[in-house]
N, C-alpha and C positions, 0 to 999 in steps of 0.2 A: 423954413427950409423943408421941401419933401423930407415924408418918410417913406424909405423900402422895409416890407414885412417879406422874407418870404419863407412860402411853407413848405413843409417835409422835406428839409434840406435833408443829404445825406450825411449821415456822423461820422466818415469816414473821412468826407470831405471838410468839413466843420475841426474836427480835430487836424487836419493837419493844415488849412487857414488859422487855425487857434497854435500851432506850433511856428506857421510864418510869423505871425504875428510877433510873436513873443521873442523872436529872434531878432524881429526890424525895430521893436521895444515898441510897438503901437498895439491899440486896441483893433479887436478884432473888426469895429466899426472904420475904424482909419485905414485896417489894412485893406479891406474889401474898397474901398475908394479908392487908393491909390491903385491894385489891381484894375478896376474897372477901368480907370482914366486910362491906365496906359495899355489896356487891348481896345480900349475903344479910340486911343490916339490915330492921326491920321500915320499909317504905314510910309516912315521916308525912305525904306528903299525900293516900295515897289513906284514910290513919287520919282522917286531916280531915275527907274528903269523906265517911267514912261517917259519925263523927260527924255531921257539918250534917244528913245524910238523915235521921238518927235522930231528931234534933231537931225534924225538919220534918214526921217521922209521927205521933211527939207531940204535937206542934201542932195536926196534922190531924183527930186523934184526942181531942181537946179541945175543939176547935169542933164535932165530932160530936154532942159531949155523950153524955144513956145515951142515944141511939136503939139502935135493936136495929137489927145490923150481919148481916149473910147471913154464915154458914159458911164459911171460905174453903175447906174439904174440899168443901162440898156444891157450890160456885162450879166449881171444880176436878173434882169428876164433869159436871156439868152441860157444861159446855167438851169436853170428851172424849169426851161420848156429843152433839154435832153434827155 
């Protein structure tokens, strides 16, 4: 299993990890993993919020029906050469 070292932590922060800690009843090694995992976890509500968008371009794009739709390259030159 890797090791993390890290150095000149701040003691300010160290003591109040070392007061989570002692609160969730885990060592300060347990708690900093379980922190880590879960800001490192994937974010489900902005998963949410992209599904709904996606949903809702779909949508958009339905009610469109076949019209013929402008180029979003050609949209995107045309914007940058104003």
């Amino acid at each position: 299993m890797p090791l993390l070292q890290v150095r000149s932590f701040p003691q300010d922060l160290y003591e109040r990890l070392g007061h989570r800690a002692k609160v969730d009843r885990r060592s300060i090694s347990q708690e900093v993993i379980v922190l880590l995992a879960e800001a490192l976890a994937p974010n489900r509500a902005s998963e949410a919020a992209r599904q709904a968008a996606l949903a809702q371009t779909r949508a958009s794009a339905e009610r469109l029906g076949g019209r013929d739709l402008p180029d979003p390259a050609e949209l995107i030159r045309q914007d940058r050469d104003r």
